[in-house]
C-alpha positions as CSV (number, residue, x, y, z in Angstrom):
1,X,66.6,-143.2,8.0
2,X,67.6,-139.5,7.7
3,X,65.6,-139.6,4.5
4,X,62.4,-141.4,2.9
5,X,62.0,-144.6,2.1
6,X,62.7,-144.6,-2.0
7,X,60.5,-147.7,-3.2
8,X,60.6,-149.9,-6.4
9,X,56.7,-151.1,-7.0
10,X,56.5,-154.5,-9.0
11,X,53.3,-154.6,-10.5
12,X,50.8,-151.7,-10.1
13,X,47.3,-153.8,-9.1
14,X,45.2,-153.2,-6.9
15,X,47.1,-153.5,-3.7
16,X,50.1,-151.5,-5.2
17,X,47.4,-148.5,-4.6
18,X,46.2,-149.5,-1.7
19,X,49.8,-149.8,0.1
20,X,50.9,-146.4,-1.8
21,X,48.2,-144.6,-1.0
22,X,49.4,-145.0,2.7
23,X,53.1,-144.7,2.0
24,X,53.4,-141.7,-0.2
25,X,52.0,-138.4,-1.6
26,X,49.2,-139.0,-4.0
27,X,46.5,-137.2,-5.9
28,X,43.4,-138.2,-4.2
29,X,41.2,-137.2,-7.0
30,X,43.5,-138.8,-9.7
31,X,42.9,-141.8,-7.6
32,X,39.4,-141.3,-7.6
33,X,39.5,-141.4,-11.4
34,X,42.6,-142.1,-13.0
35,X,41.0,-143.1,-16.3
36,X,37.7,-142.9,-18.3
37,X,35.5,-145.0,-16.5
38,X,34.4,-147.8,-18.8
39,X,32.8,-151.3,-17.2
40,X,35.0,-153.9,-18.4
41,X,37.4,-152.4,-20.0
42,X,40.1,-152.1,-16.9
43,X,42.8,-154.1,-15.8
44,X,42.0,-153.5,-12.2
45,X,39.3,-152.4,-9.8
46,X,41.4,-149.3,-8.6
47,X,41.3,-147.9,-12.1
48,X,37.8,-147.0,-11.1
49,X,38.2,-145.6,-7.9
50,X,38.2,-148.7,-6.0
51,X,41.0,-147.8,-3.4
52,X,39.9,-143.9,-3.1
53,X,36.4,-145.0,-2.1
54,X,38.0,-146.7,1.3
55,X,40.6,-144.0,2.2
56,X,38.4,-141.0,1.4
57,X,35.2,-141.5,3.1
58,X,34.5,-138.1,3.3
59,X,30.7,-137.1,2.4
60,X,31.7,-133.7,1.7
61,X,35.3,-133.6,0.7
62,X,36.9,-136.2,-1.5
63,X,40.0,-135.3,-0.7
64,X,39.9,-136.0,3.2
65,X,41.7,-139.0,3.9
66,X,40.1,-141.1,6.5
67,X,42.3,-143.7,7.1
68,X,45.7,-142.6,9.1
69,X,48.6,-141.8,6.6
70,X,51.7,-143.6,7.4
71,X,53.8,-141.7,4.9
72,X,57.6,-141.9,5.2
73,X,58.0,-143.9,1.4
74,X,58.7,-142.1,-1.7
75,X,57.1,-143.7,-4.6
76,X,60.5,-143.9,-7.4
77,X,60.2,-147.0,-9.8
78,X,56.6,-148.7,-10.8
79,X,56.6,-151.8,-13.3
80,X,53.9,-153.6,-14.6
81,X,53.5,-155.8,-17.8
82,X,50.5,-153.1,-18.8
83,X,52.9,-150.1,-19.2
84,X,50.0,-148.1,-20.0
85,X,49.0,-149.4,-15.8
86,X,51.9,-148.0,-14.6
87,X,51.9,-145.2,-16.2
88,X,48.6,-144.2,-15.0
89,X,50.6,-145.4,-11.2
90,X,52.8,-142.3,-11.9
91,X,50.0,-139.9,-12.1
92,X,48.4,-141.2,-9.2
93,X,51.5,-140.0,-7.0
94,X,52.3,-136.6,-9.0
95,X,54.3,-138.3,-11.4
96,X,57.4,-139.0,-9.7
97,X,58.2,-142.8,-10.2
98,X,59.9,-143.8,-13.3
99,X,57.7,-145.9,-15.3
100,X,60.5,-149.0,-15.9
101,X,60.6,-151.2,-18.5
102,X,61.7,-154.3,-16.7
103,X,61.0,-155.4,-13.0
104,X,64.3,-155.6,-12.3
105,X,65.0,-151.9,-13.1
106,X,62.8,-151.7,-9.5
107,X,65.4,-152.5,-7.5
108,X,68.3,-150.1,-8.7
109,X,69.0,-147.3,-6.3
110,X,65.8,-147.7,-3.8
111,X,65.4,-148.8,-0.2
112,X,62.8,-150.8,-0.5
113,X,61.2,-153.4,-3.1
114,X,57.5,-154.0,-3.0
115,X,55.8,-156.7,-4.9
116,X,52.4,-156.4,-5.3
117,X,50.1,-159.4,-5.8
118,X,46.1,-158.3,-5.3
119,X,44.5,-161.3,-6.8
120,X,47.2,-163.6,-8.0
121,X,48.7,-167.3,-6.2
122,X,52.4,-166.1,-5.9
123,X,54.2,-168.4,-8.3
124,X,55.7,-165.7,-10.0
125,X,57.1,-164.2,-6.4
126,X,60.7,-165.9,-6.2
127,X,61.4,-164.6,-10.2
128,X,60.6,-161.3,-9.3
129,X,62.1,-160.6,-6.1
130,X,65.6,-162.3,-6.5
131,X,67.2,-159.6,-8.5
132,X,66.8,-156.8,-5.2
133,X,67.1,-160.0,-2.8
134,X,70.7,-160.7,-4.7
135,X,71.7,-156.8,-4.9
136,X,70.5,-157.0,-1.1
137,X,67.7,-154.4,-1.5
138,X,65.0,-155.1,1.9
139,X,61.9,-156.5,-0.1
140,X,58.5,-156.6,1.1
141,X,56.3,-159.4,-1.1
142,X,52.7,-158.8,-0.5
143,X,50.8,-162.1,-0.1
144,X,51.4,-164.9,-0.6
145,X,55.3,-164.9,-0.2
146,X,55.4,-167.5,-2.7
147,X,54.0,-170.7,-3.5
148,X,55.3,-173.9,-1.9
149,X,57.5,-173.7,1.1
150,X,60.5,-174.7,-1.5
151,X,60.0,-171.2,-3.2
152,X,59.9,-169.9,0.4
153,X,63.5,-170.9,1.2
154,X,65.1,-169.9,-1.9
155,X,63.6,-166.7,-0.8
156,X,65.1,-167.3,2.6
157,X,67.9,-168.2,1.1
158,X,68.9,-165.1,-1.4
159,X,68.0,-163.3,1.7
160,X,70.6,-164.4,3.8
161,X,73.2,-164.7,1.6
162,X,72.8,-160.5,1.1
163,X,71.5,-159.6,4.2
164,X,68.6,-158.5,2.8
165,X,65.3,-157.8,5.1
166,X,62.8,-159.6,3.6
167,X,58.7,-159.7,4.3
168,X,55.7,-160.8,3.9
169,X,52.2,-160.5,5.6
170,X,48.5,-160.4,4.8
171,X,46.8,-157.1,6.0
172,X,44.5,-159.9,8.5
173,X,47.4,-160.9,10.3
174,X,47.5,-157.4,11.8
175,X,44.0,-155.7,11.6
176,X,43.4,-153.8,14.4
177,X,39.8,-155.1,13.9
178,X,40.6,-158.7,14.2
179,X,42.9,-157.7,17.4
180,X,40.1,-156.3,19.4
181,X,38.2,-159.4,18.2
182,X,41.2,-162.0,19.9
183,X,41.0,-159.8,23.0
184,X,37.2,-161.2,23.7
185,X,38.3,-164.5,23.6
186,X,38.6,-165.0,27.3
187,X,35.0,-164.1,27.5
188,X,34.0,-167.6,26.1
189,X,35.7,-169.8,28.6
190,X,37.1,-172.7,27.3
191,X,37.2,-172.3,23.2
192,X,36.0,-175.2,21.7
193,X,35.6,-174.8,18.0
194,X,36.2,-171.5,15.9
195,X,34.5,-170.3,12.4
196,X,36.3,-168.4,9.8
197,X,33.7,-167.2,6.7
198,X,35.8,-166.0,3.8
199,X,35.2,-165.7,0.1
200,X,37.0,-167.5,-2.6
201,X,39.8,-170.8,-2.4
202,X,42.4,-169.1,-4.2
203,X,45.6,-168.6,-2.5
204,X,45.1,-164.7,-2.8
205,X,42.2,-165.1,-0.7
206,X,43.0,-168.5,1.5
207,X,46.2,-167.1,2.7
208,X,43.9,-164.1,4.6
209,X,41.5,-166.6,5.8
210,X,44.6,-168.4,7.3
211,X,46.4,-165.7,8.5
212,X,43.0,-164.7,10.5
213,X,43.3,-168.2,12.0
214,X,47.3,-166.9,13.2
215,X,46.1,-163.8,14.3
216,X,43.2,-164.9,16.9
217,X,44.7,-168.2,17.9
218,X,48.8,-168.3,17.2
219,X,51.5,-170.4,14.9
220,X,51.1,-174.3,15.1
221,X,48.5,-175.3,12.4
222,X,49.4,-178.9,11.7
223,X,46.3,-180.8,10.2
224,X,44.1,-180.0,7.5
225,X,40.8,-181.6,5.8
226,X,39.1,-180.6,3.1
227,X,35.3,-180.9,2.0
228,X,34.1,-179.8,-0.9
229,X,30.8,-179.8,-2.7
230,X,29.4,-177.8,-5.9
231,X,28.2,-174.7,-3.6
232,X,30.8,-175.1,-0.9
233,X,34.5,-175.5,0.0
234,X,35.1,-176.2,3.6
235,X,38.5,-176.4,5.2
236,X,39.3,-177.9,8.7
237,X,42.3,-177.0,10.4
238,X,43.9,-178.3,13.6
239,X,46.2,-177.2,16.0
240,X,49.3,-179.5,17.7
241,X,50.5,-178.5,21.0
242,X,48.7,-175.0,21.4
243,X,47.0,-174.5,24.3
244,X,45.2,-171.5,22.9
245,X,43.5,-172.8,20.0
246,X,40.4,-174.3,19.3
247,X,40.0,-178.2,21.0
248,X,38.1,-179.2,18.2
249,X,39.7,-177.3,15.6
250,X,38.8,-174.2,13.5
251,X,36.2,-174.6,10.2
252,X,37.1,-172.1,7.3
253,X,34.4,-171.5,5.2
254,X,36.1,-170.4,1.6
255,X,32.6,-169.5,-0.7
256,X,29.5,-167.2,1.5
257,X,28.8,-165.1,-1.5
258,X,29.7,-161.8,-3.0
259,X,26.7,-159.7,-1.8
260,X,28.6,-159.0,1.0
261,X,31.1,-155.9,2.3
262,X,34.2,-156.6,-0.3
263,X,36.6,-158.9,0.9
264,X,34.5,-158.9,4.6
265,X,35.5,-161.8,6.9
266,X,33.3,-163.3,9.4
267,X,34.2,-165.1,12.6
268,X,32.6,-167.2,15.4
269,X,34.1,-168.4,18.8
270,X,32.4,-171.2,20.3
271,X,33.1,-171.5,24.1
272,X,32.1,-173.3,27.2
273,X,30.7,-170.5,29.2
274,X,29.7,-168.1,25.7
275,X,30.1,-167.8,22.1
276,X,31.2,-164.6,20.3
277,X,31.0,-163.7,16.7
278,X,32.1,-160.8,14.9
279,X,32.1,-159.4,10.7
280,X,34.6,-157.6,9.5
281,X,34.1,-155.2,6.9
282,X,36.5,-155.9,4.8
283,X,38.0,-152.8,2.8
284,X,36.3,-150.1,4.8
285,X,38.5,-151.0,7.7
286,X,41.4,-152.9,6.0
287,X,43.5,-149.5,5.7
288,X,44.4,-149.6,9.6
289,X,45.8,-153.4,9.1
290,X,47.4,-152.3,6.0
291,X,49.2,-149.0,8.0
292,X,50.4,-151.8,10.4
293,X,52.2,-153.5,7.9
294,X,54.2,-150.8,7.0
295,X,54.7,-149.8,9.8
296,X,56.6,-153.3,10.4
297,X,58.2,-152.2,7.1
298,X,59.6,-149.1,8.2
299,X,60.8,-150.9,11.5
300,X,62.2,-153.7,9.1
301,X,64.5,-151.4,7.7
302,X,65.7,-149.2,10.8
303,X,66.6,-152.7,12.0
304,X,67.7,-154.6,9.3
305,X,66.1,-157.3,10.4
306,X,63.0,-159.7,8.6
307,X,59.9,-159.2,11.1
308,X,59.4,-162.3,13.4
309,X,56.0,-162.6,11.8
310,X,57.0,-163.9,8.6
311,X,57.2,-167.1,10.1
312,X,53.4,-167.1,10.1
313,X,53.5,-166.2,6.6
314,X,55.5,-169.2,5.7
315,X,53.3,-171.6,8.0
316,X,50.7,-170.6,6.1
317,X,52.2,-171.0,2.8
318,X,52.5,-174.3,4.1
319,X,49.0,-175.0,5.1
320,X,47.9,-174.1,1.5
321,X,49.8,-176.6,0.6
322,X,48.6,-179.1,2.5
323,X,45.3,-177.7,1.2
324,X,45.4,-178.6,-2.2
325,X,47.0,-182.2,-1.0
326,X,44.1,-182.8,0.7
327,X,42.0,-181.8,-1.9
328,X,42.2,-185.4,-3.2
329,X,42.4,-186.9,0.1
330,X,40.3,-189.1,2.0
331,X,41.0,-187.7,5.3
332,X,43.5,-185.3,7.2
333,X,46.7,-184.1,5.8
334,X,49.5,-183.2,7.6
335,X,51.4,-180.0,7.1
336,X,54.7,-180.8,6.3
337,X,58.1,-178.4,5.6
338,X,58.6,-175.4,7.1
339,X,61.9,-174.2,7.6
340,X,62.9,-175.0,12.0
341,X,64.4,-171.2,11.6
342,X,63.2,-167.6,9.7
């Protein structure tokens, strides 16, 4: 584009911050502090420096970013149903959105709609992003796409009717840190089982511990068991014709604590010949993942095209799905209904 990317942000949470921090100009010290600091009395965790603390790592200089800055976006329209949240979004990046009053406002005059969802289970996605799917504005929904497969075609749907780009990814799917990780695999011989520890069972937080699954082993999930106990959810899933994943399956591990890096992700590779295990940090390296979505973004809308990988997105929309089915099953459930074609 001979210009930058002008972008509507739907809801300004926490991962509003941390993808505009990496897209446009900012205030690092606004987002260091943006308000009074007061425990318990903020909407969200960035309001207290929660992003600036993993982009500016600096000892000396809180203004040294030390995460690479994609840049290219301009920051235009923030919504949020807080206005006095988006409004502190528009200090954060010099004050040049418009604070809107709707969510549909967003997607007039921009190249770009981004729907922010930090902790949230995506059931509001498909009311939000139709208006700039139907005006044929690219849109980027941050995870999950949406909530049942159903929602996800509509999406697909208003898409293709427009020829609107549209995607959708968790930051896991491409952290460089997970990547390396995959790349070790052949040092185990033949992979026999696989360990995912995450933290939480709520879709925000399942779809990463999925899309972590996707990015080690590939697409193809199609069985899922559940075991649950007072201190515990467990969540088996299985592969169907992949010769790449796990024989005996992959065993999420949804609740290992809080006292732990934030959002941190553990995983263990259990081979013939060696096993190999790894933790992830969580947010003190989750800016590079984040960078490469956007990066597919930009490329999204050079081409006009929706990324191949929001198929994984939708697979995994689907294996939540079959999650909570076989919540209150007595064995394996089936994942069922995604689309044959993104």
């Amino acid at each position: 584009m001979d210009h930058k990317i002008r972008v509507g942000i739907i809801r300004c949470d926490g991962h509003a911050l941390w993808y505009g921090a990496l897209m446009a100009e900012h205030d690092p010290l606004c987002l260091q502090r943006p308000v009074e600091y007061r425990r318990g009395e903020m909407s969200h965790s960035w309001q207290g420096g929660g992003v600036h603390r993993f982009f500016y790592g600096s000892y000396g200089d809180p203004t040294e970013m030390t995460v690479p800055f994609v840049g290219g976006f301009e920051i235009v329209k923030v919504w949020d149903p807080e206005p006095h949240v988006a409004e502190q979004t528009k200090r954060v990046f010099l004050d040049v959105p418009k604070v809107c009053e709707t969510p549909e406002e967003c997607s007039d005059d921009v190249d770009l709609v981004l729907i922010a969802n930090c902790n949230l289970d995506g059931q509001d996605h498909l009311e939000l992003a139709l208006p700039g799917l139907e005006k044929g504005v690219p849109t980027f929904i941050d995870k999950p796409l949406a909530y049942t497969v159903a929602e996800c075609r509509k999406l697909l749907e208003a898409a293709g009717t427009s020829g609107a780009p549209l995607f959708s990814a968790s930051i896991l799917r491409f952290e460089p840190t997970v990547a390396r990780f995959r790349d070790r695999i052949s040092e185990v011989g033949a992979v026999n089982f696989a360990s995912i520890s995450g933290r939480g069972e709520a879709p925000a937080g399942m779809v990463h511990w999925i899309s972590t699954v996707q990015h080690l082993f590939g697409a193809g999930i199609r069985t899922v068991q559940v075991m649950k106990n007072p201190k515990q959810t467990a969540v088996w899933l299985d592969y169907d014709n992949n010769p790449n994943a796990p024989e005996h399956g992959t065993m999420i591990h949804a609740h290992t604590g809080v006292r732990r890096f934030p959002s941190a992700v553990g995983a263990s590779i259990l081979g013939s010949r060696d096993d190999i295990h790894i933790l992830v940090p969580g947010g003190y390296v989750y800016g590079e993942g984040a960078g490469e979505v956007l990066k597919k973004v930009q490329r999204m809308l050079q081409t006009r095209e929706s990324p191949a990988e929001l198929a994984d997105m939708i697979e995994a929309i689907a294996v939540m799905e079959a999650i909570r089915k076989a919540e209150n099953a007595s064995g394996p459930v089936q994942v069922e209904g995604i689309p044959v074609a993104v």
